[in-house]
KOLSEBA-231693 format. One record per residue: residue in three letters; x, y, z of N, C-alpha, C, O in turn. Coordinates in steps of 0.1 Angstrom, whole numbers, padded with zeros to 4 digits, always signed. Example, Ala and Ser with C-alpha at 12.3 -4.5 7.8 and 13.67 -1.06 7.14 Angstrom:
// KOLSEBA-231693
ala+0132-0057+0078+0123-0045+0078+0132-0033+0078+0142-0033+0085
ser+0128-0022+0071+0137-0011+0071+0129+0000+0079+0134+0011+0080
// end
This chain:
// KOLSEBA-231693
unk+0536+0888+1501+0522+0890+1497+0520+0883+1483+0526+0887+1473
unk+0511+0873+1484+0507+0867+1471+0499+0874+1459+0489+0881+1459
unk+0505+0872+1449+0500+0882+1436+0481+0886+1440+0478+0898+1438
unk+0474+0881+1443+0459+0884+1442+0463+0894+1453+0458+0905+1449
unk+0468+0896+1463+0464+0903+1471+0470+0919+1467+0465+0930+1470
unk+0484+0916+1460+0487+0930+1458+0474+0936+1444+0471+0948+1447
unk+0470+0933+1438+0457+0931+1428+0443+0940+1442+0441+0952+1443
unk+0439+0930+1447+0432+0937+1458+0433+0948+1466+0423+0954+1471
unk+0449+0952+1469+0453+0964+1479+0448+0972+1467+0439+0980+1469
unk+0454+0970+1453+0455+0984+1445+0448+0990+1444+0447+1002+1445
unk+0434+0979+1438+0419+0982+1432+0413+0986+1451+0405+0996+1451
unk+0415+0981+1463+0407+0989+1474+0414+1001+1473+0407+1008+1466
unk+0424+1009+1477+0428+1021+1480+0433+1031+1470+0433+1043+1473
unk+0438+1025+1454+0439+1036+1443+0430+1035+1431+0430+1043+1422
unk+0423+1024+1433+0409+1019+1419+0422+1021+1407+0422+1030+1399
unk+0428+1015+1408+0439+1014+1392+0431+1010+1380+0431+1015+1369
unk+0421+0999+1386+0418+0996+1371+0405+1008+1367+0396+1005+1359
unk+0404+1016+1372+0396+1029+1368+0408+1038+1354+0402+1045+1345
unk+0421+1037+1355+0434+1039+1346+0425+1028+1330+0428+1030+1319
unk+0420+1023+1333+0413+1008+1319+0402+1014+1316+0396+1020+1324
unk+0396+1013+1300+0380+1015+1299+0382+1002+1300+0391+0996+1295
unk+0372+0996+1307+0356+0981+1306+0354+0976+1296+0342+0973+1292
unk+0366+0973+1288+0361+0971+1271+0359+0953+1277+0365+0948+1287
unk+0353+0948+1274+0347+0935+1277+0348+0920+1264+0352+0918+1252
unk+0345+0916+1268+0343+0903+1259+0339+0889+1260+0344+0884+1270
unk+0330+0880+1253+0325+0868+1259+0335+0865+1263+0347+0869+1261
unk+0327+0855+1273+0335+0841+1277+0337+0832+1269+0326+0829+1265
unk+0344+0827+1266+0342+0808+1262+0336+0804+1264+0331+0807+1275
unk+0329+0794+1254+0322+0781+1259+0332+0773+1268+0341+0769+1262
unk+0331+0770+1281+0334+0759+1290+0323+0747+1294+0311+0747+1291
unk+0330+0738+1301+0324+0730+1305+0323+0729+1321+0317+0721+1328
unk+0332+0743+1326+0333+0748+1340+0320+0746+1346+0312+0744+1337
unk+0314+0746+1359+0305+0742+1362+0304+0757+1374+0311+0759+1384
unk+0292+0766+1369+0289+0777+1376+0274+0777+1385+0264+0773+1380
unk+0278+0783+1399+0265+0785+1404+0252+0790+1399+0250+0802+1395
unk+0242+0780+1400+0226+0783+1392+0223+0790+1404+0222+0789+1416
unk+0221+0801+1388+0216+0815+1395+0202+0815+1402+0201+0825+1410
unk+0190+0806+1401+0180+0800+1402+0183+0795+1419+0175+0798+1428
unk+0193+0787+1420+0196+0777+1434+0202+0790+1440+0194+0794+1449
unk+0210+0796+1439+0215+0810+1448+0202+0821+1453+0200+0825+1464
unk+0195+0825+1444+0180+0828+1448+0171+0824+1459+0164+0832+1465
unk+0171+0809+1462+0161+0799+1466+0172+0801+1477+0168+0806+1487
unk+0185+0796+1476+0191+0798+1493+0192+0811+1497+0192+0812+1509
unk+0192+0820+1491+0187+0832+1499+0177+0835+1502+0178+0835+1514
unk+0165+0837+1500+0151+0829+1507+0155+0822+1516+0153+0827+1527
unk+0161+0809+1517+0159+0799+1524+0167+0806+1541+0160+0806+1551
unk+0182+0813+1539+0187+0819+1549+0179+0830+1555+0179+0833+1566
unk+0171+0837+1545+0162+0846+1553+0150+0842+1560+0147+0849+1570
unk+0143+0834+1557+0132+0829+1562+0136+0819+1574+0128+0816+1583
unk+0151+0813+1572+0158+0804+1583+0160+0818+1601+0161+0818+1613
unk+0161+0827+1589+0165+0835+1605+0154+0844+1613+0156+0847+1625
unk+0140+0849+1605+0132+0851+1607+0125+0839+1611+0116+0845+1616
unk+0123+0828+1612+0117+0817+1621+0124+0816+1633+0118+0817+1644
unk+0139+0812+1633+0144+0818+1644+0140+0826+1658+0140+0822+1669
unk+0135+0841+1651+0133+0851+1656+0123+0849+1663+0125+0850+1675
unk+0108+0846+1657+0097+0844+1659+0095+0831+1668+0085+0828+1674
unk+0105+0823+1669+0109+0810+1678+0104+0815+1694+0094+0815+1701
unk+0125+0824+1693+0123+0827+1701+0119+0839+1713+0121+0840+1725
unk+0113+0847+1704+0102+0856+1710+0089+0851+1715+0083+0859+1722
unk+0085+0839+1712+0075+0827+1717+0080+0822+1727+0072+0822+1737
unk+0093+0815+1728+0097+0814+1743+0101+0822+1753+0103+0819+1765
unk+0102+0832+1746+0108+0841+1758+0090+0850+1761+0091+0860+1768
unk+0078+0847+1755+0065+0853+1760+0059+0845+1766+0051+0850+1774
unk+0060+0833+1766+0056+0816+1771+0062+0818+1785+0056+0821+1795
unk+0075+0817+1785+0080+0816+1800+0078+0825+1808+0079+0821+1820
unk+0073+0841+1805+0066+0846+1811+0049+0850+1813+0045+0861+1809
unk+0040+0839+1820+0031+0843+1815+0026+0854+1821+0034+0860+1829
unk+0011+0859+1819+0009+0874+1823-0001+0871+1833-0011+0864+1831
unk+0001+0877+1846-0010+0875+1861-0020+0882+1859-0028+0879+1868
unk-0024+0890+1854-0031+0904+1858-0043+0898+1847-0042+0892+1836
unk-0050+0900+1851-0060+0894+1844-0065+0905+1837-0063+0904+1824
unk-0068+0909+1839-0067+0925+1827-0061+0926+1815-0066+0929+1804
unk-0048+0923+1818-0037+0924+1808-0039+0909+1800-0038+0909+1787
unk-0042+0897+1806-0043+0883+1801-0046+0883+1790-0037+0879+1783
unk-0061+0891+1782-0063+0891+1767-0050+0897+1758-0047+0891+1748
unk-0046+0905+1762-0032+0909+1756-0025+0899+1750-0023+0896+1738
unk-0021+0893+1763-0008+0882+1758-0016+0871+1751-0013+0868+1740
unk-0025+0865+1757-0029+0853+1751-0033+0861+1737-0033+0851+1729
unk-0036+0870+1729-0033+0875+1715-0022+0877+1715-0021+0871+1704
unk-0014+0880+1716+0000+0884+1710+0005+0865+1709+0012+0861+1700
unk+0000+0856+1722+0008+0846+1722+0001+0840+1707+0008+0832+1702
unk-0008+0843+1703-0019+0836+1691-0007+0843+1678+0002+0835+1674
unk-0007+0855+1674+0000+0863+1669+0010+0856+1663+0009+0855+1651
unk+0022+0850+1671+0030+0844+1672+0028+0829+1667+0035+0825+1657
unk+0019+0820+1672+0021+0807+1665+0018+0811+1651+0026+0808+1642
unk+0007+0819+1647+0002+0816+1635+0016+0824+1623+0018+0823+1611
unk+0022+0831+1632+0038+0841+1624+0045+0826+1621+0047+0823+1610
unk+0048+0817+1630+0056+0806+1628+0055+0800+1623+0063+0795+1616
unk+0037+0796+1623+0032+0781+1612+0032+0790+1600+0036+0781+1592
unk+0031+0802+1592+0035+0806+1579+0048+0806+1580+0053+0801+1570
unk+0055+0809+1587+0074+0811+1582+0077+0796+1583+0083+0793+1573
unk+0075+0784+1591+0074+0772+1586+0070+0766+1574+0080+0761+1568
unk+0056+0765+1566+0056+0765+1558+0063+0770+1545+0069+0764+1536
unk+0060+0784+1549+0076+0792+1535+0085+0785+1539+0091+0783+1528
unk+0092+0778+1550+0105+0777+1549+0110+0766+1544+0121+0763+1541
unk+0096+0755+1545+0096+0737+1540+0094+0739+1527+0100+0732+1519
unk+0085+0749+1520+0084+0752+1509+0091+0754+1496+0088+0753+1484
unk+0106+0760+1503+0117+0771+1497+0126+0754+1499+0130+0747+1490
unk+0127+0753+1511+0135+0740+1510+0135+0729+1498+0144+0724+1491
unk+0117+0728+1499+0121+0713+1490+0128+0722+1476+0137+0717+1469
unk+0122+0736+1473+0123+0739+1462+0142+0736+1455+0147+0731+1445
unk+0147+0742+1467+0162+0748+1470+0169+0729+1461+0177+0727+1453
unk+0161+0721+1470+0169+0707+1467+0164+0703+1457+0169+0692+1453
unk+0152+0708+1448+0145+0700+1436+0157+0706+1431+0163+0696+1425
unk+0164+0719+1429+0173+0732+1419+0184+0724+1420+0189+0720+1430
unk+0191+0720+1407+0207+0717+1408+0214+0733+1412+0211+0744+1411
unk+0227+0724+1418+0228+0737+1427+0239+0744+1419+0243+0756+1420
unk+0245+0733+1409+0253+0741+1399+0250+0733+1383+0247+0722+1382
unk+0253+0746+1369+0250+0741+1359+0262+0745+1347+0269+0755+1348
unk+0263+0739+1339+0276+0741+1329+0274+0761+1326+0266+0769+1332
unk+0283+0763+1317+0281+0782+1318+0272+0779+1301+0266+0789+1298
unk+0272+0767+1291+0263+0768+1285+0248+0766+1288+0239+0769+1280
unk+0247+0761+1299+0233+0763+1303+0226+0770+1309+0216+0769+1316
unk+0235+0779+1307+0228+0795+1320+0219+0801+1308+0221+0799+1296
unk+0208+0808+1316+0201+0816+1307+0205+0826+1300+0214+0831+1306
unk+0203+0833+1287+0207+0842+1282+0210+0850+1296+0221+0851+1302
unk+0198+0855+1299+0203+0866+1312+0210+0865+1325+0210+0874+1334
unk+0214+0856+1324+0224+0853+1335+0240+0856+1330+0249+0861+1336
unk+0240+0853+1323+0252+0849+1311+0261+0865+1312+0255+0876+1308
unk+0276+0865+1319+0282+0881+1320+0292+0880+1310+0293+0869+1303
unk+0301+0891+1308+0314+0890+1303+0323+0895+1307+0322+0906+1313
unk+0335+0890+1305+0347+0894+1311+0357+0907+1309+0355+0914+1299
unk+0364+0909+1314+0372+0919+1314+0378+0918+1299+0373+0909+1292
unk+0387+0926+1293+0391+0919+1278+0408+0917+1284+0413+0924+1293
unk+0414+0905+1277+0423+0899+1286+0434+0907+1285+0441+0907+1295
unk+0438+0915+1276+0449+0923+1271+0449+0940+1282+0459+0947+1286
unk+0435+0943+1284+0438+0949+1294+0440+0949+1306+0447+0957+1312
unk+0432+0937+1311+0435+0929+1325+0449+0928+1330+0454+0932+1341
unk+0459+0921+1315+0474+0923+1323+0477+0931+1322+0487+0932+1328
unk+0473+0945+1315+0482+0958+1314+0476+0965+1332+0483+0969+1341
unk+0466+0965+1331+0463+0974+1346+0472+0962+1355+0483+0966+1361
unk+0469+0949+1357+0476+0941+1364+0492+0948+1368+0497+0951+1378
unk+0496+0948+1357+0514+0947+1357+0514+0965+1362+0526+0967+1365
unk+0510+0973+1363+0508+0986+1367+0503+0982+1385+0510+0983+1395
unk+0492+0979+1382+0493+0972+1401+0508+0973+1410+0514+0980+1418
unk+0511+0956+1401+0523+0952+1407+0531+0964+1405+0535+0967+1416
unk+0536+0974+1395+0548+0981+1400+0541+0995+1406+0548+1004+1411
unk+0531+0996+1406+0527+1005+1419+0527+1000+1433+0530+1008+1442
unk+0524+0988+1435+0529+0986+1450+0541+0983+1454+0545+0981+1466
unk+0547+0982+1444+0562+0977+1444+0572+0994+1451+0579+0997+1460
unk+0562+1001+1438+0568+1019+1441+0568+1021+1456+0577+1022+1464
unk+0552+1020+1460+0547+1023+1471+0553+1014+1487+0554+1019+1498
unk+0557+1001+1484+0568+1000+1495+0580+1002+1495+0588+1000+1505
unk+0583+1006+1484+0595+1014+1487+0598+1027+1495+0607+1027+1503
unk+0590+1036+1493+0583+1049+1495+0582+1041+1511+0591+1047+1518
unk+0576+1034+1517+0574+1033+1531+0584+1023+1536+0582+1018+1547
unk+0594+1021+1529+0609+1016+1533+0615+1025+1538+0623+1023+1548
unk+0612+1040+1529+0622+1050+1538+0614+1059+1547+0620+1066+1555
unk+0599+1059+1549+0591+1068+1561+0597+1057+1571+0603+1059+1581
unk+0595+1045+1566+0599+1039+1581+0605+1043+1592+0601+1045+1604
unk+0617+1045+1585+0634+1052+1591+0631+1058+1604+0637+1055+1615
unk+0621+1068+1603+0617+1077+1611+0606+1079+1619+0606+1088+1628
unk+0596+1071+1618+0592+1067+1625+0587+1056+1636+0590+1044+1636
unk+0582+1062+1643+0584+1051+1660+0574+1043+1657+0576+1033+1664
unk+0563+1041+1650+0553+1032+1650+0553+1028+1636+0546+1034+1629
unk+0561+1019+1632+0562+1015+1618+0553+1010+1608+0554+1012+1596
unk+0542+1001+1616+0532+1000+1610+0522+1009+1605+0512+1004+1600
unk+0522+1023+1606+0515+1037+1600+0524+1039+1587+0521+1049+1581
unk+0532+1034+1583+0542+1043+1576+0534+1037+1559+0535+1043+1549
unk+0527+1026+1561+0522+1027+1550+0507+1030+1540+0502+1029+1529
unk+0503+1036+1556+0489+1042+1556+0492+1059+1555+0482+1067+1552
unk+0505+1066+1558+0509+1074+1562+0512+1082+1544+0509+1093+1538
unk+0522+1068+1538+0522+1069+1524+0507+1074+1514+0505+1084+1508
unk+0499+1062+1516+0488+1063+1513+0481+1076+1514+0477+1079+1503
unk+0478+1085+1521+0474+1100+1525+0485+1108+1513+0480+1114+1504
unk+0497+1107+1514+0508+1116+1513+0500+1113+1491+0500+1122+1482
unk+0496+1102+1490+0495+1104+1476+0484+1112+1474+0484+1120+1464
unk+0469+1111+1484+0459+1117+1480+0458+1130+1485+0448+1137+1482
unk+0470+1135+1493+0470+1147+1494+0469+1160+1482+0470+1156+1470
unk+0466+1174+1485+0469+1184+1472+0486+1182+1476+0492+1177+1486
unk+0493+1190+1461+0504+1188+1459+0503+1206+1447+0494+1206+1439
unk+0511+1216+1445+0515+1226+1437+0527+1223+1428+0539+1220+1431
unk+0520+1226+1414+0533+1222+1408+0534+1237+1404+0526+1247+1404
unk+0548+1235+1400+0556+1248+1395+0573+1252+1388+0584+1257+1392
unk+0567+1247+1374+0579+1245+1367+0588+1256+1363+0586+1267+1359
unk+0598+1249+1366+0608+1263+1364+0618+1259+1349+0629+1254+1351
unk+0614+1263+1336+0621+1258+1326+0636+1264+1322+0645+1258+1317
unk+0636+1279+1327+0650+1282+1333+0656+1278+1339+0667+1278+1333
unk+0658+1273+1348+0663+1268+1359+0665+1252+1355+0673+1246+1361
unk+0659+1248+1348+0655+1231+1342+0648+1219+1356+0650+1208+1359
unk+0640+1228+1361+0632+1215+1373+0617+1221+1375+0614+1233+1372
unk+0610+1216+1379+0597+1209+1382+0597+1213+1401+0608+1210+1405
unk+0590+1217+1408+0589+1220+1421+0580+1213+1424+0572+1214+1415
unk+0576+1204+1433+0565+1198+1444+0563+1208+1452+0574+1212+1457
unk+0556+1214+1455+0552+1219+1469+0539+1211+1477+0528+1216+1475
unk+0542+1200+1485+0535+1192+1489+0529+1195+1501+0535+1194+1512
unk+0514+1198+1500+0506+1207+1517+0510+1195+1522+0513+1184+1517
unk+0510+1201+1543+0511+1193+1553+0501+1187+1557+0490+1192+1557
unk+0507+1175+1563+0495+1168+1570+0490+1175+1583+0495+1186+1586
unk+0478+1168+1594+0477+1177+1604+0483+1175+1617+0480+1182+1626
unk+0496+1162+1621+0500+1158+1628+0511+1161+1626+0516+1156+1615
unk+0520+1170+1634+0533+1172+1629+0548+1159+1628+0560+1161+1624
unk+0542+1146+1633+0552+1134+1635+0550+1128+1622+0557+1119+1618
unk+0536+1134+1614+0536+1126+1601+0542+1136+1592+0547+1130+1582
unk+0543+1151+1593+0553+1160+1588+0567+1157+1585+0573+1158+1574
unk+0572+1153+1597+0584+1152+1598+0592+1142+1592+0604+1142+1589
unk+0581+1130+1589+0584+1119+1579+0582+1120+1566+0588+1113+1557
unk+0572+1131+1565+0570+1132+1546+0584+1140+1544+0588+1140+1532
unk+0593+1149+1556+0602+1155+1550+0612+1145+1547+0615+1142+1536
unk+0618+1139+1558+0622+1130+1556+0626+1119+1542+0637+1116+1538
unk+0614+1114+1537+0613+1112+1528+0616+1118+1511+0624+1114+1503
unk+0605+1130+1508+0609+1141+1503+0625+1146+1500+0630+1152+1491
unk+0630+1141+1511+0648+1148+1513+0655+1136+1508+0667+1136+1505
unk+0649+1127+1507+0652+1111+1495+0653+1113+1483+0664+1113+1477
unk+0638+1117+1479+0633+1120+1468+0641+1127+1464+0645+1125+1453
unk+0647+1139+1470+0653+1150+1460+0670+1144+1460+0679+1149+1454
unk+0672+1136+1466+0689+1133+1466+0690+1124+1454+0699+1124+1445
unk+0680+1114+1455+0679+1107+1439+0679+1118+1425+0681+1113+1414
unk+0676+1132+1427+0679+1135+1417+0669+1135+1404+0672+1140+1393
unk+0657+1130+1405+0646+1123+1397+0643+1131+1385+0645+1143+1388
unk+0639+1129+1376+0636+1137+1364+0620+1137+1359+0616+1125+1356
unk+0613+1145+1357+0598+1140+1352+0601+1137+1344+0611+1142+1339
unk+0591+1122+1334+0591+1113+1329+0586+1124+1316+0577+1133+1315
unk+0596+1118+1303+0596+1125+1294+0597+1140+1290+0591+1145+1281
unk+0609+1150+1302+0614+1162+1302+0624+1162+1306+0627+1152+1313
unk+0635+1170+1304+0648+1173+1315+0643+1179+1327+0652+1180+1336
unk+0630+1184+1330+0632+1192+1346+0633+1183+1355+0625+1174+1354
unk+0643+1182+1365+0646+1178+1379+0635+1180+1389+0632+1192+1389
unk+0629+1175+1394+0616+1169+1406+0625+1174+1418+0634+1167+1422
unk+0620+1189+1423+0624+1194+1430+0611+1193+1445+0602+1202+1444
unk+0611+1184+1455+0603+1186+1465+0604+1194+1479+0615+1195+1485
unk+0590+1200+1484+0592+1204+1496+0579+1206+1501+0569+1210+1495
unk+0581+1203+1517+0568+1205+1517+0562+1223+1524+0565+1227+1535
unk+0555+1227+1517+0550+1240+1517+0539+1244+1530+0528+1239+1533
unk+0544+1255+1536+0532+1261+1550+0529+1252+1560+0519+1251+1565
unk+0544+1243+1563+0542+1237+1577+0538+1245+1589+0543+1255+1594
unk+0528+1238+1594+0530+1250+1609+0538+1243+1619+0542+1231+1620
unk+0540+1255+1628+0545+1256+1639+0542+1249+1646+0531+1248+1651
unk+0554+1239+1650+0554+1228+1665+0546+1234+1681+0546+1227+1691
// end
């Protein structure tokens, strides 16, 4: 998986960079050449009014090809069919209108010639790689973690969506400073084949022996109030 995408998994399923405040900062002056925000406007108009003519097209042919026998009903359609041209010759004109506009608009302009109000700022660069490099060794953690659910289960491609749950699960902590460890008591899922892999796992976790980060208690896991098969 190419660096952007592990960047992308992190920020869709754990928002890491919510871990950063938004401290921000200009851009540089570049000579990069950014979409006018002006020409992006004008083609949206232009796509919306392209698909609503469309519509009104072909709701004209499909009222045309049926005309109406009943002579009673005749004034109906011959208004609705009126209805209709004059819907088209306005969405034609808006749409010749928006056009020439769209092509008079450079469609892109240096980032010093953006309007004040157009003009954004970026992330500040020092935190970008710090949440970044947390990314990468969070997903790094996290397939590891579904290196060993794997093992055990029959459909392997769940094992890392299976992970994913097992983090946003509740979890009971319960330190025992006598004893020198830290307890997980980690609630069950509602499928007992996803149970049997978080034990599985869990039964990893505790053979590594793990220590919370900056204490001597030992990271004792289990998972708590499984039910009955």
């Amino acid at each position: 998986m190419v660096p952007e995408n592990f960047f992308r998994y992190m920020m869709e399923h754990y928002s890491i960079d919510l871990l950063s405040e938004y401290q921000t900062d200009e851009i540089p002056g570049t000579n990069r050449p950014v979409v006018n925000p002006r020409w992006r406007d004008l083609d949206g108009r232009f796509r919306s009014l392209n698909g609503k003519l469309q519509r009104r097209r072909a709701e004209f042919g499909a009222h045309t090809l049926h005309p109406e026998n009943d002579a009673e009903a005749m004034p109906k359609w011959e208004r609705r069919k009126s209805e209709l041209v004059e819907a088209i010759e306005q969405l034609e004109h808006e749409w010749e209108d928006v056009k020439q506009q769209r092509h008079d608009t450079p469609h892109h302009l240096d980032w010093d010639q953006l309007p004040a109000e157009d003009k954004f700022e970026r992330l500040a660069p020092s935190r970008k790689r710090l949440t970044d490099t947390v990314k990468l060794i969070a997903y790094r953690a996290e397939t590891a973690l579904t290196g060993i659910v794997r093992e055990v289960l029959a459909r392997q491609h769940d094992a890392r969506s299976l992970v994913r749950d097992l983090f946003r699960s509740a979890a009971d902590l319960s330190p025992d400073t006598t004893a020198g460890v830290l307890r997980v008591g980690v609630h069950p899922m509602a499928k007992p084949r996803s149970n049997r892999a978080i034990e599985h796992l869990l039964g990893a976790l505790n053979a590594a022996e793990l220590t919370y980060p900056g204490t001597t208690l030992k990271l004792v896991y289990s998972l708590v109030g499984v039910p009955a098969n």
